[in-house]
C-alpha positions, 0 to 999 in steps of 0.5 A: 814905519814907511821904509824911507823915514827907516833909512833915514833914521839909520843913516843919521845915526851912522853920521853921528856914529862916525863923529863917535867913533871918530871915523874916516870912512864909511863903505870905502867912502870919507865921512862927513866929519872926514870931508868937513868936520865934526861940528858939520857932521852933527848938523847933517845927522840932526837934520836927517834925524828931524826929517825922518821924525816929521815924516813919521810924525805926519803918517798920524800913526799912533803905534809907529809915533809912540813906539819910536823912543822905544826903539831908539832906546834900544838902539842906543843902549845896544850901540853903546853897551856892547 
C-alpha cells in the first residue's frame, strides 16, 4: 500500500476515534470534534477515509485492494476488544 494512502487511513481513524472516545486532544492539540463538533469530526474522518481508498483503488493492485477489509477488520476489532 503506497505510504501516504497508509497515512491517511490512520489519521481517519484517529479522527473517528476521538469522537469515540469523545477526546479533546490529540498530541497537545484539540481535536477536530473539540474545534468543531462531532458531526464535523466525522465528515472530516469519512472524507480522509474516501480519499485513502480512491487513491488505492486507482493503484489497480488486486493484493492491496482485496486485502484491505482484512486489515480494516482487524484493525477495528483490535481497537475496540481490547
Amino acid at each position: 500500500m503506497p505510504l501516504l494512502d497508509s497515512e491517511l487511513l490512520h489519521t481517519a481513524s484517529l479522527v473517528h476515534d476521538d469522537v469515540v472516545d469523545e477526546s479533546g486532544e490529540r498530541r497537545g492539540q484539540a481535536s477536530v470534534n473539540a474545534s468543531y463538533n462531532n458531526k464535523v469530526a466525522v465528515l472530516v474522518g469519512d472524507y480522509i477515509l474516501s480519499t485513502a481508498l480512491l487513491n488505492i483503488a486507482r493503484t489497480n493492485d488486486c493484493d492491496i485492494v482485496c486485502d484491505l477489509p482484512g486489515w480494516v477488520a482487524r484493525y477495528r476489532t483490535a481497537r475496540y476488544c481490547n
